[in-house]
C-alpha positions as CSV (number, residue, x, y, z in Angstrom):
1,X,3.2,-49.4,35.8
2,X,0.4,-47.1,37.0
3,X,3.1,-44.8,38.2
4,X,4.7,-44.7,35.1
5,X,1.9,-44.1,33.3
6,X,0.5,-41.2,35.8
7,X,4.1,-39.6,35.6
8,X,3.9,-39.9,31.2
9,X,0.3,-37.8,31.5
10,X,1.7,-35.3,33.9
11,X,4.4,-34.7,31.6
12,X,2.0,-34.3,28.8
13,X,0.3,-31.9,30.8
14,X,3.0,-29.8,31.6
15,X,4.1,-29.4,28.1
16,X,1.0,-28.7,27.1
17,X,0.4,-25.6,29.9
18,X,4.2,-24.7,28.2
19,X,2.8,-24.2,24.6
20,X,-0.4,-22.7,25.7
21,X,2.0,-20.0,27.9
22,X,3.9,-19.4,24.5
23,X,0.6,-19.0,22.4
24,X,-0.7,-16.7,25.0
25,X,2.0,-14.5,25.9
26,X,4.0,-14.4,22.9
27,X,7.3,-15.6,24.1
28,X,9.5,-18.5,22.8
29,X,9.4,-21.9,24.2
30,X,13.4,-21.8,24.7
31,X,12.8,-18.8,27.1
32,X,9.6,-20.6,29.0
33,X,11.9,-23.8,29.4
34,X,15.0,-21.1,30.7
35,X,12.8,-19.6,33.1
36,X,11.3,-22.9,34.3
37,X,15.1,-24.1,34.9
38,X,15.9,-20.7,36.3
39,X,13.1,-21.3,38.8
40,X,14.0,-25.2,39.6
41,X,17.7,-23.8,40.3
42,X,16.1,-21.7,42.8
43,X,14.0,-24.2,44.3
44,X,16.8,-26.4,45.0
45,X,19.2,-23.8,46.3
46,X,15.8,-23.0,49.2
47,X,15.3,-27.1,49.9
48,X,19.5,-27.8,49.9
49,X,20.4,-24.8,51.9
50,X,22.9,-23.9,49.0
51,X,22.8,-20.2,49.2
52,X,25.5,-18.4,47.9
53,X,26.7,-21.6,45.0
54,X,26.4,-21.3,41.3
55,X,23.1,-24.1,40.5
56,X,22.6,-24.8,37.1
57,X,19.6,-26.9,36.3
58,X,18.9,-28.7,33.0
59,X,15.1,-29.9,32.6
60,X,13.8,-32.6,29.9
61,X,10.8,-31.7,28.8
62,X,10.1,-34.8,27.0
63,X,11.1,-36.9,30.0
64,X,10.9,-35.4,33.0
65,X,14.7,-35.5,34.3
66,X,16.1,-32.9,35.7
67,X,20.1,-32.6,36.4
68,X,21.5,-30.4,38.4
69,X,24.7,-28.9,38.9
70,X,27.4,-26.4,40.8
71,X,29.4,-24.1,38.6
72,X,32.9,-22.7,39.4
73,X,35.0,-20.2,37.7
74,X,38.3,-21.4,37.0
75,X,40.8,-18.6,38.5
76,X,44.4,-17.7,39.3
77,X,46.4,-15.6,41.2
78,X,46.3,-12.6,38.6
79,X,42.4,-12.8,38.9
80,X,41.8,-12.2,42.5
81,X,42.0,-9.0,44.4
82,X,44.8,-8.5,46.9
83,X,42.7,-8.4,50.5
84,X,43.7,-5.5,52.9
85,X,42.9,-5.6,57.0
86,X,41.4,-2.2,56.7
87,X,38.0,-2.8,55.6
88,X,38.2,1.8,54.6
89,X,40.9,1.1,52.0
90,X,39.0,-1.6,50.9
91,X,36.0,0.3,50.2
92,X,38.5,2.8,48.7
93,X,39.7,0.5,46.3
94,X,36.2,-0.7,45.5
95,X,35.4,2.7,44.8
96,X,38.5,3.2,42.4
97,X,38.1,0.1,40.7
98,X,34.6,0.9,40.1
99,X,35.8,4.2,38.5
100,X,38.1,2.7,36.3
101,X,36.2,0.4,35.1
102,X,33.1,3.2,34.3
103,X,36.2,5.2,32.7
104,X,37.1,2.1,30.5
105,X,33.6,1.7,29.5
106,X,33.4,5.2,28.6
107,X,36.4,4.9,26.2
108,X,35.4,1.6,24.7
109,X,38.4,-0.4,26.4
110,X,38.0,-3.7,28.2
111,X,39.3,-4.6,31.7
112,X,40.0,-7.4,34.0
113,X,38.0,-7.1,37.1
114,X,39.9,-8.5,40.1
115,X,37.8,-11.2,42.2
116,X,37.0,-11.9,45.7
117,X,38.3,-15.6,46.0
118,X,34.8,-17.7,47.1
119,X,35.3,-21.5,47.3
120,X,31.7,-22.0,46.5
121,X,31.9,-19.9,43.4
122,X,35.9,-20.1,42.1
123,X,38.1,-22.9,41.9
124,X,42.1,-22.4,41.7
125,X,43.5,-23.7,38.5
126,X,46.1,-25.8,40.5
127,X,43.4,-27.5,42.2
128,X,41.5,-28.0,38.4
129,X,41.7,-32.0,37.2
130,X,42.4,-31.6,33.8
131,X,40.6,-33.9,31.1
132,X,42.4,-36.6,29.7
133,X,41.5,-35.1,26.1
134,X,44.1,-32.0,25.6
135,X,41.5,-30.1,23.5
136,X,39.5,-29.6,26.4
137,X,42.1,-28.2,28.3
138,X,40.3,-26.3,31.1
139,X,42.2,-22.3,31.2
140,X,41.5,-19.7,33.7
141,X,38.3,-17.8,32.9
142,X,36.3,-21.2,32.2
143,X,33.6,-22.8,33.9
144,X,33.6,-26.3,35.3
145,X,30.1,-27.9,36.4
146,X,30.3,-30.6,39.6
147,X,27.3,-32.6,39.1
148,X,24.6,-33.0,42.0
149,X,22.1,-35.3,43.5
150,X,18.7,-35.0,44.2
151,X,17.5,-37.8,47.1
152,X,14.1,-35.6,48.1
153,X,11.1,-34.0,46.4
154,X,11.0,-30.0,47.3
155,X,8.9,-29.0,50.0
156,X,6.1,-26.5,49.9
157,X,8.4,-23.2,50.7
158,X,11.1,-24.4,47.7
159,X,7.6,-24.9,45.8
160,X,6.5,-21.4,46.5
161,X,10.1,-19.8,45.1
162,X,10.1,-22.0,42.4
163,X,6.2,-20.6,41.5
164,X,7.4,-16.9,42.4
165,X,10.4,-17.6,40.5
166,X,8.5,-18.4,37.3
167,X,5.5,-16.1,37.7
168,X,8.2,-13.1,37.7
169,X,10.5,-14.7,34.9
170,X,7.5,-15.0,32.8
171,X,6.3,-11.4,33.0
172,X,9.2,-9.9,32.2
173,X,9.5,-12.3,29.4
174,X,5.8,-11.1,28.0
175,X,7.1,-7.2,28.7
176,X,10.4,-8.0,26.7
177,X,8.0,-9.6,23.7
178,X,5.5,-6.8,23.6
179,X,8.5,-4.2,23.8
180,X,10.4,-6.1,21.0
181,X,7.1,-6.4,18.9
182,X,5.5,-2.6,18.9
183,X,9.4,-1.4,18.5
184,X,9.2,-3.0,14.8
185,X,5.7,-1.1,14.6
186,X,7.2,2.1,14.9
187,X,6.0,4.5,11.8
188,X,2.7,2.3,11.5
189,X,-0.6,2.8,12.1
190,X,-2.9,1.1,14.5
191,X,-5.9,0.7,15.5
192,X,-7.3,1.6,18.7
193,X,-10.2,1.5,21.2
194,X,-10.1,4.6,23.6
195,X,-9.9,2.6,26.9
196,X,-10.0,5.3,29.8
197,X,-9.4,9.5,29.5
198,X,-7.2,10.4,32.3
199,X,-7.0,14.6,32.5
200,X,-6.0,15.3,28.9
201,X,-4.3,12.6,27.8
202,X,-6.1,9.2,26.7
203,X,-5.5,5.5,26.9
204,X,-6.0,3.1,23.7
205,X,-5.9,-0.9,24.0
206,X,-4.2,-1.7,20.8
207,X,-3.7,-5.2,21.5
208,X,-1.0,-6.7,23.7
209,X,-0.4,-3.5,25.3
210,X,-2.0,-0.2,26.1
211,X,-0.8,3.4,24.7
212,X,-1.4,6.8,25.6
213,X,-2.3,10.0,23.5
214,X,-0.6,13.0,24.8
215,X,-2.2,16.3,24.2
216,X,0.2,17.7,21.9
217,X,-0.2,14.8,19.7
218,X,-4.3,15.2,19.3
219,X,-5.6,16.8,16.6
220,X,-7.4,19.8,18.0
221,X,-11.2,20.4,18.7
222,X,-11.7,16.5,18.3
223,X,-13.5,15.0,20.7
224,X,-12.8,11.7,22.2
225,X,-15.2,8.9,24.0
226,X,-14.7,5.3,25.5
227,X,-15.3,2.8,23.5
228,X,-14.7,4.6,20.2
229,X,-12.2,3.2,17.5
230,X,-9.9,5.1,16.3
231,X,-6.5,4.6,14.1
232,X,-3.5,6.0,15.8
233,X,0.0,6.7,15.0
234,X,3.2,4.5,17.1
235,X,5.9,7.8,17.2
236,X,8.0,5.6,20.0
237,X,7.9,2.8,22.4
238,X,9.9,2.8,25.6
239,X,10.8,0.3,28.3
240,X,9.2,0.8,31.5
241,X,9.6,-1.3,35.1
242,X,6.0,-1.7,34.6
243,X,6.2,-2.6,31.1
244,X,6.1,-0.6,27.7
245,X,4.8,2.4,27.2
246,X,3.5,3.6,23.5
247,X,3.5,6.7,22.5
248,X,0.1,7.5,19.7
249,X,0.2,10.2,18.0
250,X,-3.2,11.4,15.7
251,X,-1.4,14.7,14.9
252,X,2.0,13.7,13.3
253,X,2.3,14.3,9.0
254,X,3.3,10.6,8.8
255,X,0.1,9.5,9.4
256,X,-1.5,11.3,6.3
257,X,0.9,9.3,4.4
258,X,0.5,5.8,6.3
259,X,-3.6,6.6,5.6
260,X,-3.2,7.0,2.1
261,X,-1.3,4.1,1.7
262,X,-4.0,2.1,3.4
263,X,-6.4,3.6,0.8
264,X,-4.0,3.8,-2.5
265,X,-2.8,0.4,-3.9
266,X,-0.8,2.2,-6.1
267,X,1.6,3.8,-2.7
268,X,2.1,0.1,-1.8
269,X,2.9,-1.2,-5.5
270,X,5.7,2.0,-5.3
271,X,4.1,3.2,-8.3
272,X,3.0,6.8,-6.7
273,X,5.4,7.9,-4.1
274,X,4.5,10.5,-1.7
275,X,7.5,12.5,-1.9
276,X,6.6,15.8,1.1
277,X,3.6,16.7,3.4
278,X,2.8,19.6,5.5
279,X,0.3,19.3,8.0
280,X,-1.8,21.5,10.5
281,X,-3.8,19.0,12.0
282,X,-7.5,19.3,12.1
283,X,-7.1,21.9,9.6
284,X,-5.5,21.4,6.3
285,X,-2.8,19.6,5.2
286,X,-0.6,19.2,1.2
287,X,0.6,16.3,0.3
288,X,3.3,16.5,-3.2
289,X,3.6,13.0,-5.0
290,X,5.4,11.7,-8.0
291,X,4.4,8.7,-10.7
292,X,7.0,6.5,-10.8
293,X,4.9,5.4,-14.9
294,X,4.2,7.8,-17.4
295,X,0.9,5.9,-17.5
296,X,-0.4,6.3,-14.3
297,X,-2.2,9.8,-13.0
298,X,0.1,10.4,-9.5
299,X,-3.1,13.0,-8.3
300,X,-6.4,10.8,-9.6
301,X,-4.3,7.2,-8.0
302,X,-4.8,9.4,-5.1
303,X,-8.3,10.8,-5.2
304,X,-9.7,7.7,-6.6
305,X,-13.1,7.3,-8.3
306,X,-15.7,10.1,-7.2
307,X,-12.8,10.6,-4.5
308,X,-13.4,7.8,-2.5
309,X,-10.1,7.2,-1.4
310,X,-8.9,11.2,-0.8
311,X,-13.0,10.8,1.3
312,X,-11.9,8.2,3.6
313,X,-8.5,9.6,4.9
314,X,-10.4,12.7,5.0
315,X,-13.1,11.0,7.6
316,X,-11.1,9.1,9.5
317,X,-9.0,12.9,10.1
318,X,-12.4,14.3,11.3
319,X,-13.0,16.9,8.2
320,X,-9.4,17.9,7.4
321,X,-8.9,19.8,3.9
322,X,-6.3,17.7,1.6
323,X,-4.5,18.8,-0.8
324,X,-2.9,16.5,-3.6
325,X,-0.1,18.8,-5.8
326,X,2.5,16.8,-8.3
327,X,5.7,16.8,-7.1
328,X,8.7,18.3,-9.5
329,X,12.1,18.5,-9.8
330,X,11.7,21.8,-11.2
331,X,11.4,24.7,-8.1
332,X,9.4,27.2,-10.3
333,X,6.8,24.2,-11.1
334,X,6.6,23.0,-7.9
335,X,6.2,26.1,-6.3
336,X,3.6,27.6,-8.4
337,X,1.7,24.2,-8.2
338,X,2.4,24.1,-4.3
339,X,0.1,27.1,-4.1
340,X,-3.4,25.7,-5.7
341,X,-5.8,26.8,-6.2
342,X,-4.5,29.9,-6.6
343,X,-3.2,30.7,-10.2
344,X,0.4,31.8,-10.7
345,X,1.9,34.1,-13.4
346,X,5.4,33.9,-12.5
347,X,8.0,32.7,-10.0
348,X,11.6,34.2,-9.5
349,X,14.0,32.2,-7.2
350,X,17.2,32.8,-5.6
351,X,19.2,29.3,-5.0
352,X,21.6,30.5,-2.5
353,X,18.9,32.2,-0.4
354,X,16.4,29.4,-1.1
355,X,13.9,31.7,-1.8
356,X,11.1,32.4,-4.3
357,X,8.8,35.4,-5.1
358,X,5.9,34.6,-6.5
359,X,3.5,36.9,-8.3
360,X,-0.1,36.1,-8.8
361,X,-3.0,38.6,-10.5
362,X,-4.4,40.9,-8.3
363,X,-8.1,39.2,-7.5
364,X,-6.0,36.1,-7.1
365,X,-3.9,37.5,-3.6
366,X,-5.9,36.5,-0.7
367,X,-6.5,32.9,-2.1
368,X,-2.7,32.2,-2.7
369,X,-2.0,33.7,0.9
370,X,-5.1,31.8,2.4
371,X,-7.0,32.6,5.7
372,X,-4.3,33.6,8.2
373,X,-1.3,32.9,5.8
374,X,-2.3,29.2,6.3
375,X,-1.9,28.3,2.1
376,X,1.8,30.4,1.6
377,X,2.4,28.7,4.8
378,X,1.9,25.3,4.1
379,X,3.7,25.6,1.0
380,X,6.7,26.7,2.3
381,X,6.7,23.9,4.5
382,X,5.8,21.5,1.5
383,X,8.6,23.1,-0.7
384,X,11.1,24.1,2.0
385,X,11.3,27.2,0.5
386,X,11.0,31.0,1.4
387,X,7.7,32.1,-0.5
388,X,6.6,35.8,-0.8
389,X,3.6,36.9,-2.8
390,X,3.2,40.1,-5.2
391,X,0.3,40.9,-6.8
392,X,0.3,42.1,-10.4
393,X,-2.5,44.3,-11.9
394,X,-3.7,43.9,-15.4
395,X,-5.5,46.6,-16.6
396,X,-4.1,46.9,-19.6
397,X,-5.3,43.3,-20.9
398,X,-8.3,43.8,-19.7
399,X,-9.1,47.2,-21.6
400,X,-8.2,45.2,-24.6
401,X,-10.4,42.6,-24.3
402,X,-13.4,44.7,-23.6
403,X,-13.0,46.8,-26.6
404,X,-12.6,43.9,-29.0
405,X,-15.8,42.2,-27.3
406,X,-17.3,45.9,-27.8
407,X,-16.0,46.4,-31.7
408,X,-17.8,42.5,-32.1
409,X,-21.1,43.4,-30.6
410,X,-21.6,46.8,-32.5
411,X,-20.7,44.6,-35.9
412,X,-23.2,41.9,-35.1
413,X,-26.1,45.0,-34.2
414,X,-25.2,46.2,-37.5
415,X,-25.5,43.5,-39.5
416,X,-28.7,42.9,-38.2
417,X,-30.8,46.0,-38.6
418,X,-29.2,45.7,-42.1
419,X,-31.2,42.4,-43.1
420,X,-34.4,43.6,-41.1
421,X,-34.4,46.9,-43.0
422,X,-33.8,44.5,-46.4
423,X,-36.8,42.3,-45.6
424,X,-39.1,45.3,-44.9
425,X,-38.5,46.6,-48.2
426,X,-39.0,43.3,-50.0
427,X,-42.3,43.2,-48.1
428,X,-43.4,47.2,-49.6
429,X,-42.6,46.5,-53.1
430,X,-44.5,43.1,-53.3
431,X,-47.5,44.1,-51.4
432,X,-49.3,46.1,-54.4
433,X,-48.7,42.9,-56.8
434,X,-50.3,40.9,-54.2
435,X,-53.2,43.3,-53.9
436,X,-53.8,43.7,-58.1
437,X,-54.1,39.6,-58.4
438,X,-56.4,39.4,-55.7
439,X,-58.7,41.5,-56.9
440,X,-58.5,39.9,-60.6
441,X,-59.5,36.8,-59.1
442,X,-62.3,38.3,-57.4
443,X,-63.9,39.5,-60.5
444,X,-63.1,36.1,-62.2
445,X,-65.3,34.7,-59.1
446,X,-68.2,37.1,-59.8
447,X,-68.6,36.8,-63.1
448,X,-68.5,33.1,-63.0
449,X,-71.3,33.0,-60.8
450,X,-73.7,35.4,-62.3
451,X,-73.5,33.3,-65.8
452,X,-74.8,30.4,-63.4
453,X,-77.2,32.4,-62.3
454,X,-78.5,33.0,-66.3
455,X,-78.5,30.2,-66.9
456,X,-80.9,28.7,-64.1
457,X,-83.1,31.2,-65.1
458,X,-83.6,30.3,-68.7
459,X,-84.0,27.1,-67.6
C-alpha cells in the first residue's frame, strides 16, 4: 500500500514539473510528453543493448506505464537495392541515386528510394502475419510494432541519456516556440531594454529572446545606454543553431506608422488610415492619411489635443520633425499639399512620365525645396512622383495693391484735415458771441451790487 501510494505522489510530481516546463518555456504539453518518450526510447535502447532497432515508447502520464515497442517497415523485393561486391560501384550508385533524387526534388516529382534490407529495421512482406480483419491488411510501406518487455529498472548510464536526451529535446523545443512566436510579431513594435553594446551594434532583451540593432537600422546621432527602454521595430526573425536571431530596426518608416497607431485610437478603429510615409530618420519624416468619415478630421485624429499624440511619437523618435498632409486621389492636391508649409500656386503633371512641376511664389522657393532639398525630397518619396520647383514673380499684383492701399490713405488724410479745418471755423465765428454775453453779464453783476451797496448806506 505504501508503495502504491509513494508511486501515486511521484506521478503527481512529475506531471506537475511537466506543466510548470510548459508554463515556463512555452511549448505544448504533447511535445514535452514526445520528448520525454523520445528520451525513454533511448534509455532503453542504452540498458537493452538494442542499438541499431526502431524503439517506440508510449508513456501514461496519468499512470505511470510505459510500453515499449520495435518497429519494422514492411518491404518487398521492388523496395530494396540490388547489392554489388564492389563496395566503388556502390558508392557510385549511392552517389547517383542521391542525384536523382536532389534532381526529382528540384522538379517537384516524387521517388522511391531503394533500401538496404536490415532485419532489425524491415520485415519482408512474405514473412508479415496478416490480421485476421481484411481492412487492416498490412501492404508494403507500412509499419508493424512487435511489443517488448521491460523485467529491469534503467541503470544510471541509460538514466544519464535519457536526461541528455530530454535536456536537448527540450531546448530545441523552447527555440522552435520563440522562433514560431516573434515570426507572427513581424511588423510590430516592441519594447526593449538595451542589454549589452557590442562595437556598433546593440543587444535588447525583449522577452523570451534577445535581438540586436544593426547600425544601419539606428536612427543617427542617438545615443544608446544599458539599461535604457526603448521601443524597437521586429523587420525579421531567423533560425539559428543557437536559437533565433531578431532583427530591430529604430530607423524603418513602418515604425512611424506602428507609433501612431499606439497613440491614435482612430488608426486602430480603421477610421484614419495612413495611406504613405517617407522617412529620414532622426530628421524629418511625412506621413499622408485619409478619413475613412466625412465626420472625422484625418490631420487633428492624428495631432490630438494641444498635440499630444503627434508629441509622443515625436519623443519616443528623439526630436524628429512630423509632418501630417491629407492624402488625395487627386495628384495636383496631393502634391501641392505634399509640400507644406510651403504655399503652391500651380501644379502641371505629365502621367506617362509621372512627373509634376510645381510653381510656387518667389519668397516661397527655399521653403518648398527645404534645407538640402530635404522637403521636395520627401515629397517625392511621399507621392512617388518626380517633383521640380519654379518660382513665379509677382510684381505686377503687388504694384496694384500698393497703389490702391496708397489711393485709400491719401482719401482718409483728406477727409480729415477737411473736418479739422470745419471745426476751426466753427470755433472763429462763435468766439465774439461768446465774448459780447460775457461781458453783459458782467455789468449786470456790477450794477447789482452797487444798488446793495446804496442801500446799506441809507440804512
Amino acid at each position: 500500500m505504501n508503495g502504491l501510494l509513494y508511486k501515486i505522489m511521484d506521478i503527481k510530481a512529475f506531471a506537475s514539473a511537466i506543466e510548470q516546463i510548459c508554463e515556463e518555456k512555452n511549448i505544448s504539453k504533447k511535445r514535452v510528453l514526445e520528448t520525454i518518450e523520445m528520451a525513454l526510447a533511448a534509455a532503453y535502447k542504452k540498458e537493452y543493448d538494442r542499438k541499431g532497432q526502431n524503439i517506440k515508447m508510449k508513456f501514461n502520464l496519468e499512470t505511470g506505464n510505459m510500453k515499449v515497442s520495435q518497429v519494422k517497415l514492411v518491404t518487398d523485393e521492388s523496395m530494396l537495392r540490388v547489392e554489388t561486391d564492389n563496395e566503388e560501384t556502390e558508392e557510385a550508385e549511392e552517389n547517383e541515386s542521391n542525384r536523382n533524387a536532389s534532381q526529382s526534388d528540384a522538379d517537384g516529382e516524387e521517388t522511391e528510394k531503394k533500401i538496404r534490407f536490415n532485419t532489425e529495421k524491415h520485415i519482408m512482406i512474405d514473412d508479415v502475419k496478416q490480421p485476421k480483419n481484411k481492412k487492416k491488411e498490412y501492404k508494403p510501406g507500412d509499419e508493424i510494432e512487435f511489443p517488448l518487455e521491460v523485467d529491469r529498472e534503467f541503470g544510471r548510464i541509460a538514466a544519464q541519456t535519457a536526461k541528455q536526451v530530454i535536456i536537448q529535446r527540450i531546448r530545441e523545443a523552447e527555440r522552435e516556440s520563440v522562433y514560431e512566436e516573434y515570426k507572427e510579431k513581424v511588423g510590430q513594435i516592441v519594447s526593449g531594454i538595451i542589454q549589452r553594446i557590442e562595437g556598433n551594434n546593440i543587444f535588447f532583451d525583449i522577452g523570451k529572446a534577445t535581438g540586436v540593432l544593426f547600425p544601419e537600422e539606428q536612427i543617427p546621432q542617438e545615443y544608446y545606454k544599458i539599461g535604457q527602454r526603448l521601443r524597437l521595430y521586429i523587420t525579421d526573425v531567423q533560425k539559428d543553431s543557437r536559437g533565433s536571431i531578431i532583427n530591430l530596426s529604430r530607423a524603418h518608416p513602418k515604425m512611424v506608422s506602428q507609433l501612431f497607431a499606439l497613440e491614435v485610437p482612430e488608426i486602430t478603429s480603421g477610421t484614419v488610415e495612413i495611406k504613405s510615409i517617407a522617412r529620414e530618420p532622426g530628421s524629418r519624416s511625412k506621413i499622408a492619411v485619409e478619413s475613412k468619415e466625412e465626420r472625422v478630421d484625418p490631420i487633428g485624429s492624428m495631432i490630438g489635443q494641444k498635440g499630444t499624440r503627434v508629441q509622443a511619437v515625436i519623443n519616443e523618435l528623439s526630436g524628429e520633425k512630423i509632418d501630417i498632409v491629407e492624402w488625395s486621389e487627386d495628384p495636383i492636391k496631393f502634391i501641392s499639399a505634399s509640400l507644406s508649409p510651403a504655399k503652391v500656386l500651380d501644379v502641371k503633371i505629365d502621367n506617362k512620365k509621372k512627373q509634376a512641376e510645381v510653381i510656387v511664389p518667389e519668397d516661397q522657393l527655399s521653403l518648398a525645396i527645404g534645407i538640402k532639398g530635404q522637403n521636395v525630397r520627401l515629397s517625392a518619396k511621399l507621392t512617388n512622383w518626380r517633383i521640380d520647383i519654379t518660382a513665379r514673380k509677382e510684381k505686377e499684383k503687388i504694384v496694384k495693391k500698393k497703389t490702391v492701399k496708397k489711393k485709400s490713405t491719401k482719401k482718409k488724410i483728406v477727409k480729415k484735415e477737411t473736418k479739422e479745418k470745419k471745426i476751426v471755423k466753427k470755433k472763429k465765428e462763435e468766439k465774439p458771441e461768446i465774448e459780447e454775453k460775457t461781458k453783459t453779464k458782467k455789468i449786470i453783476k456790477k450794477k447789482k451790487v452797487v444798488k446793495k451797496i446804496k442801500k446799506e448806506i441809507k440804512d
